[in-house]
Backbone as XML, in Angstrom:
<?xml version="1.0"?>
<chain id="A" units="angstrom">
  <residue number="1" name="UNK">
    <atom name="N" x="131.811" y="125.464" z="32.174"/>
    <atom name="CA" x="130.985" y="125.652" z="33.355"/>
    <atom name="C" x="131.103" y="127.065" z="33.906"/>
  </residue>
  <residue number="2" name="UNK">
    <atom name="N" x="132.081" y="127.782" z="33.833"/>
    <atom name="CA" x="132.335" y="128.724" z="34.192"/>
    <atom name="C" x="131.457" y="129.986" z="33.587"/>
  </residue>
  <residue number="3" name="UNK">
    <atom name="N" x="130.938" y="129.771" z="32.060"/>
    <atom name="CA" x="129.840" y="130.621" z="32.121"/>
    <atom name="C" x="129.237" y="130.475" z="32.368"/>
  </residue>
  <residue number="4" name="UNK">
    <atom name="N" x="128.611" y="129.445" z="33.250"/>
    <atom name="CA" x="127.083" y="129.958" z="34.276"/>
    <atom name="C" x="127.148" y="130.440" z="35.247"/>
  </residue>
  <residue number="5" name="UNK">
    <atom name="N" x="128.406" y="131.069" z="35.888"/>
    <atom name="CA" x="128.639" y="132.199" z="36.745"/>
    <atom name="C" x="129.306" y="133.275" z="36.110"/>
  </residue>
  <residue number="6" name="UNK">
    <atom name="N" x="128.980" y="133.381" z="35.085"/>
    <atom name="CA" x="129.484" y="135.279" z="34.772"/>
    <atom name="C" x="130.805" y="134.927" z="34.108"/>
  </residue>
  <residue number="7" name="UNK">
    <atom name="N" x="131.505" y="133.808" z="33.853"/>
    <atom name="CA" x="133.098" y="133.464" z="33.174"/>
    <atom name="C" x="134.283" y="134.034" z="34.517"/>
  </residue>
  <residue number="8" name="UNK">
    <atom name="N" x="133.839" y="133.930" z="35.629"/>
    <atom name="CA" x="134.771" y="133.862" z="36.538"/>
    <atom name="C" x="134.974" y="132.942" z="37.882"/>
  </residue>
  <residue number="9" name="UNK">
    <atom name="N" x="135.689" y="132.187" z="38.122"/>
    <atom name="CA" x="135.985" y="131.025" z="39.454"/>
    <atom name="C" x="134.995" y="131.934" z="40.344"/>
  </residue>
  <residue number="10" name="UNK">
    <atom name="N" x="134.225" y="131.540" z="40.879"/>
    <atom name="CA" x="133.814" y="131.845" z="41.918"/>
    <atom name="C" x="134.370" y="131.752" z="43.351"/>
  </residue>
  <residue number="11" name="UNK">
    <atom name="N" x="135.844" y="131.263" z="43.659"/>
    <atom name="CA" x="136.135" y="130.807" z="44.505"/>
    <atom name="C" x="137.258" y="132.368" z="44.556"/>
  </residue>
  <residue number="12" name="UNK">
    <atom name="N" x="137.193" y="133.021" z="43.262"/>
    <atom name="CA" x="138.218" y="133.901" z="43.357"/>
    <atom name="C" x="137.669" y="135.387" z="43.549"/>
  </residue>
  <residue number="13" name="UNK">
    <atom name="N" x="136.353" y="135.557" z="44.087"/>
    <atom name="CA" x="135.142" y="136.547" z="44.127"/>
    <atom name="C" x="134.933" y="136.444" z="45.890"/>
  </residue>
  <residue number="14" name="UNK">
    <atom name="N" x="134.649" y="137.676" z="46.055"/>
    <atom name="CA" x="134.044" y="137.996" z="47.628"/>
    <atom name="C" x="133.017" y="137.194" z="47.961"/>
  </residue>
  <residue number="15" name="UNK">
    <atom name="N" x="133.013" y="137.342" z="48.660"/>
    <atom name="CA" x="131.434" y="136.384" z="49.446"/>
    <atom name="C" x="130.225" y="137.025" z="48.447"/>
  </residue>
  <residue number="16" name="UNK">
    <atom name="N" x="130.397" y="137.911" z="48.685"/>
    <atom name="CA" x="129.159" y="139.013" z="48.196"/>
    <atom name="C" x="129.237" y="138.682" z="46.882"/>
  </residue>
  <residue number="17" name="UNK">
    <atom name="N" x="130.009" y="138.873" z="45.629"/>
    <atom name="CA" x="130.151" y="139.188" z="44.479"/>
    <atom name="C" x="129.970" y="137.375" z="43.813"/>
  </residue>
  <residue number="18" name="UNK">
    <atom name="N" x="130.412" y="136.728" z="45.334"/>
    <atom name="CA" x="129.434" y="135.428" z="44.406"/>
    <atom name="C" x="128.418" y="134.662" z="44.282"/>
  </residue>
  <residue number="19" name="UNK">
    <atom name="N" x="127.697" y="135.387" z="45.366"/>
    <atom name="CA" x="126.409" y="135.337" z="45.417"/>
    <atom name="C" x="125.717" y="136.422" z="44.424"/>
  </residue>
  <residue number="20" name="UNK">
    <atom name="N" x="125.898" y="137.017" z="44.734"/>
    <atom name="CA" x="125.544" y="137.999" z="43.213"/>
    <atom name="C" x="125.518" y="137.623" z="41.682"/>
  </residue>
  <residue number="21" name="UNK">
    <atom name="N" x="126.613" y="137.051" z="41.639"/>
    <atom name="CA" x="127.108" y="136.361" z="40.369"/>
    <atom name="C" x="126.311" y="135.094" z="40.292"/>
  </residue>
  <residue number="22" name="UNK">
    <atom name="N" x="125.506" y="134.528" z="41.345"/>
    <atom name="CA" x="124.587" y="133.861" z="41.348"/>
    <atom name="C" x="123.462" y="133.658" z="40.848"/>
  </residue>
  <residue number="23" name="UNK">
    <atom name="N" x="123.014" y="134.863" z="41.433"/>
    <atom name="CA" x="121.996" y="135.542" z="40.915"/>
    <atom name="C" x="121.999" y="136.133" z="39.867"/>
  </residue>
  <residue number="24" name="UNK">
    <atom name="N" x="122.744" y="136.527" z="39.223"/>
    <atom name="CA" x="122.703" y="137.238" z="37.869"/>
    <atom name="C" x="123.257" y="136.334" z="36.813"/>
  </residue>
  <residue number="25" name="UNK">
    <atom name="N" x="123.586" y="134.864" z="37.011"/>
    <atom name="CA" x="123.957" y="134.327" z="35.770"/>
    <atom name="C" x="123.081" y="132.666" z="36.128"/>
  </residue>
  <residue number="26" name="UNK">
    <atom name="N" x="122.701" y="132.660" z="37.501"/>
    <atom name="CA" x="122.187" y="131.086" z="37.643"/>
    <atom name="C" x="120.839" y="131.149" z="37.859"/>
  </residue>
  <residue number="27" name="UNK">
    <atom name="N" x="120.026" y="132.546" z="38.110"/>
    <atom name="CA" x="118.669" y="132.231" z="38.415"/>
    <atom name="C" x="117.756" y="133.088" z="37.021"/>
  </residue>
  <residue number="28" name="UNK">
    <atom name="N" x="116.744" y="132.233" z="37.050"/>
    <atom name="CA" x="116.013" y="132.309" z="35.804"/>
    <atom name="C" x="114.953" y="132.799" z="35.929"/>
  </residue>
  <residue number="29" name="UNK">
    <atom name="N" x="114.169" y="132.802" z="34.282"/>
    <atom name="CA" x="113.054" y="133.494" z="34.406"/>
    <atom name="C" x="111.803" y="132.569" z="34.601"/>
  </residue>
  <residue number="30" name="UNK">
    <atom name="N" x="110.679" y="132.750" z="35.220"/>
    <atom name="CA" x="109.602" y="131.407" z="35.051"/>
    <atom name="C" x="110.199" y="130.781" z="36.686"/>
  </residue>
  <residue number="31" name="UNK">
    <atom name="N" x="111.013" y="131.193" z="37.505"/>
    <atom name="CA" x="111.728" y="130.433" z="38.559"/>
    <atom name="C" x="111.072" y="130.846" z="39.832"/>
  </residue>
  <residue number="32" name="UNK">
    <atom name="N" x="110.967" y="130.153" z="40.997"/>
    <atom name="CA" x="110.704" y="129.943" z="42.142"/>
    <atom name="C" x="112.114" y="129.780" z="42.747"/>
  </residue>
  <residue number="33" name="UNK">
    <atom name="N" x="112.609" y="131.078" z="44.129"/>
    <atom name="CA" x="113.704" y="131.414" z="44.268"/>
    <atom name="C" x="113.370" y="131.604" z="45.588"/>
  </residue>
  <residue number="34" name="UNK">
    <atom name="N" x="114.059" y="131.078" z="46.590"/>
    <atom name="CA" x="114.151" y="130.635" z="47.703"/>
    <atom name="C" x="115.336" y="131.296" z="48.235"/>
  </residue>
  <residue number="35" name="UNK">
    <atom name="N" x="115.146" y="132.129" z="49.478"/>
    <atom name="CA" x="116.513" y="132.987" z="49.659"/>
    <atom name="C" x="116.121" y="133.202" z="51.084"/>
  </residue>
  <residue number="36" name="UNK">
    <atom name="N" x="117.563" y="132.625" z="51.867"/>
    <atom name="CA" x="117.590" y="132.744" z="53.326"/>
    <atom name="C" x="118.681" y="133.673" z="53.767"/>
  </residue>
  <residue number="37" name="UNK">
    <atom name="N" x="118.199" y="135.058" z="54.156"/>
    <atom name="CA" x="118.944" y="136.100" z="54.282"/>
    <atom name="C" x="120.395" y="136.486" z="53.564"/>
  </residue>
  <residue number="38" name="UNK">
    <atom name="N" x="120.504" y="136.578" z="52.228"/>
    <atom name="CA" x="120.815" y="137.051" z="51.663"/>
    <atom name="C" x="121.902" y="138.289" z="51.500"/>
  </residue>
  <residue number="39" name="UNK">
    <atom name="N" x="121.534" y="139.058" z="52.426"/>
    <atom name="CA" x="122.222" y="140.565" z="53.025"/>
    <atom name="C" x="123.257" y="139.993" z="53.930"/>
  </residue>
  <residue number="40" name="UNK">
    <atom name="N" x="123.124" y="138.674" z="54.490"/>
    <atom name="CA" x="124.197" y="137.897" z="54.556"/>
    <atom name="C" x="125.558" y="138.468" z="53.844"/>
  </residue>
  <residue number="41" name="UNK">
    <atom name="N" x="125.791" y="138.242" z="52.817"/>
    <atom name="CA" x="126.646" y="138.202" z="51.507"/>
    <atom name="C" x="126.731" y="139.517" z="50.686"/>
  </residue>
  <residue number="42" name="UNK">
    <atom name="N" x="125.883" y="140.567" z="51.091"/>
    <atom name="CA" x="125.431" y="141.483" z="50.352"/>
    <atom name="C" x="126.143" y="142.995" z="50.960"/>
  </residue>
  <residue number="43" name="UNK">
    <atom name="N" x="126.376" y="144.273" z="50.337"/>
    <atom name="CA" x="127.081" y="145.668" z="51.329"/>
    <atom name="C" x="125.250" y="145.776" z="50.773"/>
  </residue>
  <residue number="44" name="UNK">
    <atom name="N" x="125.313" y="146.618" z="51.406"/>
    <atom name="CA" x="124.077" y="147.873" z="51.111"/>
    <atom name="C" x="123.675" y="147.719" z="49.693"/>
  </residue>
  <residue number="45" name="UNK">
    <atom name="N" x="124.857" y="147.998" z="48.851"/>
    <atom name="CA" x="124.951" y="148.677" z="47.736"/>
    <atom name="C" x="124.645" y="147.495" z="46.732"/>
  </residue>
  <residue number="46" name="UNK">
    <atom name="N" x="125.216" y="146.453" z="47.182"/>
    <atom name="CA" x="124.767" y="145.401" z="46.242"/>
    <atom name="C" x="123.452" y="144.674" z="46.979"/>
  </residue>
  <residue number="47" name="UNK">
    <atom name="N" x="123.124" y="144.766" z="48.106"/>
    <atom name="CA" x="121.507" y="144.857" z="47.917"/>
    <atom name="C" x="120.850" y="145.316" z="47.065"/>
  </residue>
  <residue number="48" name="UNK">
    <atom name="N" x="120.764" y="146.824" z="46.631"/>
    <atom name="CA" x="120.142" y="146.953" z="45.935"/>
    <atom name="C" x="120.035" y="146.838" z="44.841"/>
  </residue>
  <residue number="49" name="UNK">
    <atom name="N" x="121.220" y="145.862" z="44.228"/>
    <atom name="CA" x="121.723" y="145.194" z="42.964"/>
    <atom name="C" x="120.772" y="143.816" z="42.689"/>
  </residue>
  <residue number="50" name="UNK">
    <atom name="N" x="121.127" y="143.655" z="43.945"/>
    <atom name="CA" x="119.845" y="142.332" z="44.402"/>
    <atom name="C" x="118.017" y="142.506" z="43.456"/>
  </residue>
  <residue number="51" name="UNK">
    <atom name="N" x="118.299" y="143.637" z="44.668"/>
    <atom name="CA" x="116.628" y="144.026" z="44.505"/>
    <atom name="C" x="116.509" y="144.456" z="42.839"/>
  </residue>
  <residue number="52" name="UNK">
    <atom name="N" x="116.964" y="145.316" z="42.258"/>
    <atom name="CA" x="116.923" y="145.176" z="40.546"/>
    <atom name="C" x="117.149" y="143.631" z="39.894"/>
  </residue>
  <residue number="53" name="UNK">
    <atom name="N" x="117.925" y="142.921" z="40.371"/>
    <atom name="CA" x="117.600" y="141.565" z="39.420"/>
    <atom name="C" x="116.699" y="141.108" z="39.747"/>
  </residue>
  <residue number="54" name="UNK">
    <atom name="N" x="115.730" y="141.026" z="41.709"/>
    <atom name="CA" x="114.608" y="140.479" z="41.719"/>
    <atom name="C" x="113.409" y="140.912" z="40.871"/>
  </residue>
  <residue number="55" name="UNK">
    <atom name="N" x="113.558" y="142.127" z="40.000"/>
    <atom name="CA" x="112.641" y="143.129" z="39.987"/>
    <atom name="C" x="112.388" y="142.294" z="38.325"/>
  </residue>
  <residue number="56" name="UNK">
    <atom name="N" x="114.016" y="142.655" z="38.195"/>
    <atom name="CA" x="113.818" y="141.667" z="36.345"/>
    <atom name="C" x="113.035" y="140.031" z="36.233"/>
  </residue>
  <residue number="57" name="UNK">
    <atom name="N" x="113.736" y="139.840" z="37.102"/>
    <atom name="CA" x="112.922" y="138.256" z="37.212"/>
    <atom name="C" x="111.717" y="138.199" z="37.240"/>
  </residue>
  <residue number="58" name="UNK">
    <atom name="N" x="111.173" y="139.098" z="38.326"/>
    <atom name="CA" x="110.054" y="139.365" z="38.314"/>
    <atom name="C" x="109.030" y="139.276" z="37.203"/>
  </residue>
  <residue number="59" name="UNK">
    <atom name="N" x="109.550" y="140.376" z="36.692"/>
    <atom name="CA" x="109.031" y="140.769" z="35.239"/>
    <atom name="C" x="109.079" y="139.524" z="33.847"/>
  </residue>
  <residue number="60" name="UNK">
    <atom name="N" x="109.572" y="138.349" z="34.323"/>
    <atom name="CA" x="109.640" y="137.506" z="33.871"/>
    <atom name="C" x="109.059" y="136.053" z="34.341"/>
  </residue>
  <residue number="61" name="UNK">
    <atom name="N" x="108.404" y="136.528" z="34.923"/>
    <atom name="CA" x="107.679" y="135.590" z="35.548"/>
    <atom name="C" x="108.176" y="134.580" z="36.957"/>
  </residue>
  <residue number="62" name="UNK">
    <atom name="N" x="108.908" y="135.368" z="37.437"/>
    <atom name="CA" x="109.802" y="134.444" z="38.878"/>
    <atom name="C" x="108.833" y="134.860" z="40.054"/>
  </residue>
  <residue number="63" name="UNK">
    <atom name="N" x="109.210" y="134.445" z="40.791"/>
    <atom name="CA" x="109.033" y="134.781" z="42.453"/>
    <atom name="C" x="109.922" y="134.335" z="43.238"/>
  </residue>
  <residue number="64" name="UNK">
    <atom name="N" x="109.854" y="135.102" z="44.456"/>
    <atom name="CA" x="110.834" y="135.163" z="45.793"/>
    <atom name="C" x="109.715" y="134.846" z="46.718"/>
  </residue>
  <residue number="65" name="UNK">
    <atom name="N" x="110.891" y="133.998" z="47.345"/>
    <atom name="CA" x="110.285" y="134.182" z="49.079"/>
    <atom name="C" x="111.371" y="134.612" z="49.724"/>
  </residue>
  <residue number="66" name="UNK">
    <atom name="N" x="111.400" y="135.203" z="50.231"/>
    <atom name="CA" x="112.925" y="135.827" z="50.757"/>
    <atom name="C" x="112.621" y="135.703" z="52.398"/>
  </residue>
  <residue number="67" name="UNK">
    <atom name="N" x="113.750" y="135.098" z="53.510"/>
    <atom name="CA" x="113.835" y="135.240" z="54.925"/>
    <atom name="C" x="114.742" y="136.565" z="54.793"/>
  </residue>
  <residue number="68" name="UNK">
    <atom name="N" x="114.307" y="137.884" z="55.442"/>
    <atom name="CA" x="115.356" y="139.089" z="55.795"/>
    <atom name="C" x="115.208" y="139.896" z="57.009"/>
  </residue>
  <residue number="69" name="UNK">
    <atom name="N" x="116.218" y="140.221" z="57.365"/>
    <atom name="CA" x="116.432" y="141.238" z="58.274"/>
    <atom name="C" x="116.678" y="142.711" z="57.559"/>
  </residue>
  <residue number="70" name="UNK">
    <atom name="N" x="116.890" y="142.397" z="56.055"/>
    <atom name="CA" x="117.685" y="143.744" z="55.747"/>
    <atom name="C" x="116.283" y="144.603" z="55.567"/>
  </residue>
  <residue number="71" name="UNK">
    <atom name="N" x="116.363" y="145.938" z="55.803"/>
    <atom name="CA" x="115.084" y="146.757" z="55.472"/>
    <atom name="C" x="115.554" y="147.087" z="53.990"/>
  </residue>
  <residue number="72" name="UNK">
    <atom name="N" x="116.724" y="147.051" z="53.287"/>
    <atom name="CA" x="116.493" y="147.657" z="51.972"/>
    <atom name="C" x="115.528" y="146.523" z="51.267"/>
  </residue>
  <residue number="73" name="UNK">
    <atom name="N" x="116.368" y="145.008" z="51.378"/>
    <atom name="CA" x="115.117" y="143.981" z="50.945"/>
    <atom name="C" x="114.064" y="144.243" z="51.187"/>
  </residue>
  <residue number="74" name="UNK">
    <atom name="N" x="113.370" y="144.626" z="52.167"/>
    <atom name="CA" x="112.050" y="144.254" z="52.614"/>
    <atom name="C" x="111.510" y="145.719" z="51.622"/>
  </residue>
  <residue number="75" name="UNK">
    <atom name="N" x="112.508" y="146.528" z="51.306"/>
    <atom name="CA" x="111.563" y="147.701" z="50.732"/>
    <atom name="C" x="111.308" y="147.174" z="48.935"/>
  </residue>
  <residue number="76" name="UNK">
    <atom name="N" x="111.070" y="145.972" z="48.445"/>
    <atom name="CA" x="110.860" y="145.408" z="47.627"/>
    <atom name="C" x="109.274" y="145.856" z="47.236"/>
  </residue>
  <residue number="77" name="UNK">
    <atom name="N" x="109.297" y="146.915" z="46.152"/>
    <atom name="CA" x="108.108" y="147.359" z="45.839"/>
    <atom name="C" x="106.824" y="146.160" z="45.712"/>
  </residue>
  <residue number="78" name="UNK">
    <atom name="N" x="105.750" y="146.547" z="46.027"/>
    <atom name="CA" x="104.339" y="145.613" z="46.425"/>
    <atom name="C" x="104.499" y="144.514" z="47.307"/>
  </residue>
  <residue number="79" name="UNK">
    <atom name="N" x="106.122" y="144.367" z="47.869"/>
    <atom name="CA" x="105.952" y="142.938" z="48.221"/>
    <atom name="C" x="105.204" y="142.604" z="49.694"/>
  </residue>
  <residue number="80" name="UNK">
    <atom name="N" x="104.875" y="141.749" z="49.552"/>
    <atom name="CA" x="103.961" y="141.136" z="51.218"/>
    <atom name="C" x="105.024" y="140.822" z="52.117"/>
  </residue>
  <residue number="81" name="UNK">
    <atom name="N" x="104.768" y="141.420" z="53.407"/>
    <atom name="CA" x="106.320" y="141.145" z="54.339"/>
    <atom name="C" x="105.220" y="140.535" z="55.499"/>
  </residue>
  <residue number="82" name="UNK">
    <atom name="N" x="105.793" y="139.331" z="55.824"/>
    <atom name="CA" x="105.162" y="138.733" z="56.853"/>
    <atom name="C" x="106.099" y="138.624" z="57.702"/>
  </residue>
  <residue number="83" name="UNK">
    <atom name="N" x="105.488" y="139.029" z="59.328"/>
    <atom name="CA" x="106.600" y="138.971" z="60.130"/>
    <atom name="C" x="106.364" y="138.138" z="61.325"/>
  </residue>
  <residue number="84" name="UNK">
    <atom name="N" x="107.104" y="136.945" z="61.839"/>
    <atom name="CA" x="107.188" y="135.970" z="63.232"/>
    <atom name="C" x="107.502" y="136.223" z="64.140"/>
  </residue>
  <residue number="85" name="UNK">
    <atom name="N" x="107.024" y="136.534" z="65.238"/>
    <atom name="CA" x="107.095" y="137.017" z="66.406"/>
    <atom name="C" x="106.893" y="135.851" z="67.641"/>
  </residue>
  <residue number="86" name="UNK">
    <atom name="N" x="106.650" y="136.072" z="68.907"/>
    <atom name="CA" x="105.900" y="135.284" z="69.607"/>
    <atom name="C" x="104.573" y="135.474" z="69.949"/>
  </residue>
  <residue number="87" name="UNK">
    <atom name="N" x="103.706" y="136.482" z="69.214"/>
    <atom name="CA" x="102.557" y="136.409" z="68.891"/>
    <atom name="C" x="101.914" y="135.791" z="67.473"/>
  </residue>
  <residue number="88" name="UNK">
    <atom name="N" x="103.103" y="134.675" z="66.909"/>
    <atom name="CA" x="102.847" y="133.862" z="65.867"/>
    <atom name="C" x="103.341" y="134.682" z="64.065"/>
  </residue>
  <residue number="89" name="UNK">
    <atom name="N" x="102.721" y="134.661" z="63.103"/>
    <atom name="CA" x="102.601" y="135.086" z="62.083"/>
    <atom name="C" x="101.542" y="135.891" z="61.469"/>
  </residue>
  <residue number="90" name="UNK">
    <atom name="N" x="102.204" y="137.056" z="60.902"/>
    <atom name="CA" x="101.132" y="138.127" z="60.480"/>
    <atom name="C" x="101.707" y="139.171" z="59.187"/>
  </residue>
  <residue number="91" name="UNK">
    <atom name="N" x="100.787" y="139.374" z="58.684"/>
    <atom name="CA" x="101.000" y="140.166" z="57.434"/>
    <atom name="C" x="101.204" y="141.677" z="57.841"/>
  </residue>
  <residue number="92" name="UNK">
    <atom name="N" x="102.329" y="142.425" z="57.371"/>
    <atom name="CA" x="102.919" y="143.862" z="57.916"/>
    <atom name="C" x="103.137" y="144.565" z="56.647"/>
  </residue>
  <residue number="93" name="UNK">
    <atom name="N" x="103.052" y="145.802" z="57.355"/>
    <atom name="CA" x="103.868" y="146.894" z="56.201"/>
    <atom name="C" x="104.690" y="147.339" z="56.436"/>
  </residue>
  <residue number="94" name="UNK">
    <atom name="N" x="105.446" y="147.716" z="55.297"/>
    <atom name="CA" x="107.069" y="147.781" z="55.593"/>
    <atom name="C" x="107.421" y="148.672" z="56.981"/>
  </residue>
  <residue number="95" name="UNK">
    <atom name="N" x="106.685" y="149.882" z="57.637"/>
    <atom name="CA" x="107.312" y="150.662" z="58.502"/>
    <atom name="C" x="106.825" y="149.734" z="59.866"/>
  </residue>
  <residue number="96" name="UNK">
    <atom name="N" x="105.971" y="148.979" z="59.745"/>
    <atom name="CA" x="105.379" y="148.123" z="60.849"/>
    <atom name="C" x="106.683" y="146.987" z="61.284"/>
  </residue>
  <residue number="97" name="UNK">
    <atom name="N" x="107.593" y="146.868" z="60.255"/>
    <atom name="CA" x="108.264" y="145.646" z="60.540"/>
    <atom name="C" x="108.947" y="146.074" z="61.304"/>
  </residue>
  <residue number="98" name="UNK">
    <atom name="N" x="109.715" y="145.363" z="62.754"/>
    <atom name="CA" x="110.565" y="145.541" z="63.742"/>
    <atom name="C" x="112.035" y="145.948" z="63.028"/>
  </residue>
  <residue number="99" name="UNK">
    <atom name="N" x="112.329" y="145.368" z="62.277"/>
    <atom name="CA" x="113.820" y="145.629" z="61.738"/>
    <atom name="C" x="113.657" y="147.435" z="61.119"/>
  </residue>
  <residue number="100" name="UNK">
    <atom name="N" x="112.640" y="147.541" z="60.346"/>
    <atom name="CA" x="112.610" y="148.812" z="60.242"/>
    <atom name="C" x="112.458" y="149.764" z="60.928"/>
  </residue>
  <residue number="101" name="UNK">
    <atom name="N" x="111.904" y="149.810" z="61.862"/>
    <atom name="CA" x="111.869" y="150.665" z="63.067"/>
    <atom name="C" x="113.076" y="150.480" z="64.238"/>
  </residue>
  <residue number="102" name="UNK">
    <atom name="N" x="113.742" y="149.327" z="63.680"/>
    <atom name="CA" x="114.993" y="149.752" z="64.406"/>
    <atom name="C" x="116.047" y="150.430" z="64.172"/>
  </residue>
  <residue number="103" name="UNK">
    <atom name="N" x="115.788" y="149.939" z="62.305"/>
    <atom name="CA" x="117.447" y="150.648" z="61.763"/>
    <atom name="C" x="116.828" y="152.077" z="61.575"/>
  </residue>
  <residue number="104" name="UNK">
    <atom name="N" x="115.499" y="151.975" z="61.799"/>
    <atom name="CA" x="115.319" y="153.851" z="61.695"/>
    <atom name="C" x="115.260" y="154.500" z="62.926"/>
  </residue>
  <residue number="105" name="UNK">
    <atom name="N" x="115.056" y="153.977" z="64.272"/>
    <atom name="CA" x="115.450" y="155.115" z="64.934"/>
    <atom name="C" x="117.385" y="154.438" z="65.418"/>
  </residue>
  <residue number="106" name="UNK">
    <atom name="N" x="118.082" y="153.833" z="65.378"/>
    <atom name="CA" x="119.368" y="153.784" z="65.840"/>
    <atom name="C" x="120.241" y="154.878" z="65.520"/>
  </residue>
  <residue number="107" name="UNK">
    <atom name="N" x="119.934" y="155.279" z="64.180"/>
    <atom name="CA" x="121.170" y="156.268" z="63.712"/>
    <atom name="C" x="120.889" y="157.658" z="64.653"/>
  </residue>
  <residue number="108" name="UNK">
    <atom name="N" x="119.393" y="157.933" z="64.835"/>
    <atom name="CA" x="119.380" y="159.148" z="65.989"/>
    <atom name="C" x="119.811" y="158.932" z="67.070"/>
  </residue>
  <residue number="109" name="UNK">
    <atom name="N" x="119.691" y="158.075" z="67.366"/>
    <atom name="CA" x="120.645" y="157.796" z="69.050"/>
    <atom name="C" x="121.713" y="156.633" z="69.406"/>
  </residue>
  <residue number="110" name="UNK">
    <atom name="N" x="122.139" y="156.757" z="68.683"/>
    <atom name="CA" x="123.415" y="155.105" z="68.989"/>
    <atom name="C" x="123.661" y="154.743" z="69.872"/>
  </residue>
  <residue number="111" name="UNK">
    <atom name="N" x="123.482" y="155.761" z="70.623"/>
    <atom name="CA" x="124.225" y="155.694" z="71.668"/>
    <atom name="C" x="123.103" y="154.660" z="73.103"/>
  </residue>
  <residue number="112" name="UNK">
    <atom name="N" x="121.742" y="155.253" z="72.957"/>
    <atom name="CA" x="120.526" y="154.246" z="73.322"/>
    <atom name="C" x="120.599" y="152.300" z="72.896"/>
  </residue>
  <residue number="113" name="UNK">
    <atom name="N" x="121.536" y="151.903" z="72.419"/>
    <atom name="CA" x="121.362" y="150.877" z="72.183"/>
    <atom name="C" x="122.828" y="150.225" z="72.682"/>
  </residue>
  <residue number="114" name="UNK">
    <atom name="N" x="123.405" y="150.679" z="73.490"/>
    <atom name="CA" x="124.567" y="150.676" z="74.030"/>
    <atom name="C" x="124.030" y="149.480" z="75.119"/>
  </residue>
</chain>
């Protein structure tokens, strides 16, 4: 059983690295992949580890629906980012989404969100 996570306990892996290991040894090609924030479990860096296996799958006939806050996810080339508000549901582009316009202006002023 252990090679369908990569040949390592998963119990002996970071949060991150086993969700990852998830994804890279349990999800398939031809698959419908269901993912509720994700970046959860994820640094930066293996986001974008993320986003290359979504990309392979892709290419293999998968799809995502992904729930995120993270803007590196959401920068998922062509993808449709729909965003819920209390003006309901609507189709956005990536710089339109609230999370992105937050983590892009915070680093100029940190201190504004104090």
């Amino acid at each position: 059983m252990l090679e369908a996570y990569g040949g390592q306990p998963l119990h002996e892996l970071s949060h991150g690295e086993s969700f990852l290991a998830l994804a890279m040894h349990r999800f398939g090609a031809d698959g419908l992949h269901l993912l509720d924030e994700p970046e959860a479990a994820l640094s930066p860096l293996r986001q974008m580890s993320m986003l290359r296996r979504m990309h392979d799958l892709v290419g293999q006939g998968s799809q995502f629906v992904v729930a995120t806050h993270a803007p590196i996810l959401l920068a998922y080339p062509d993808a449709w980012i729909y965003e819920l508000d209390e003006r309901g549901m609507r189709r956005v582009e990536y710089d339109e989404t609230s999370t992105v316009r937050v983590a892009s202006r915070f680093p100029q002023r940190p201190e504004g969100y104090r």
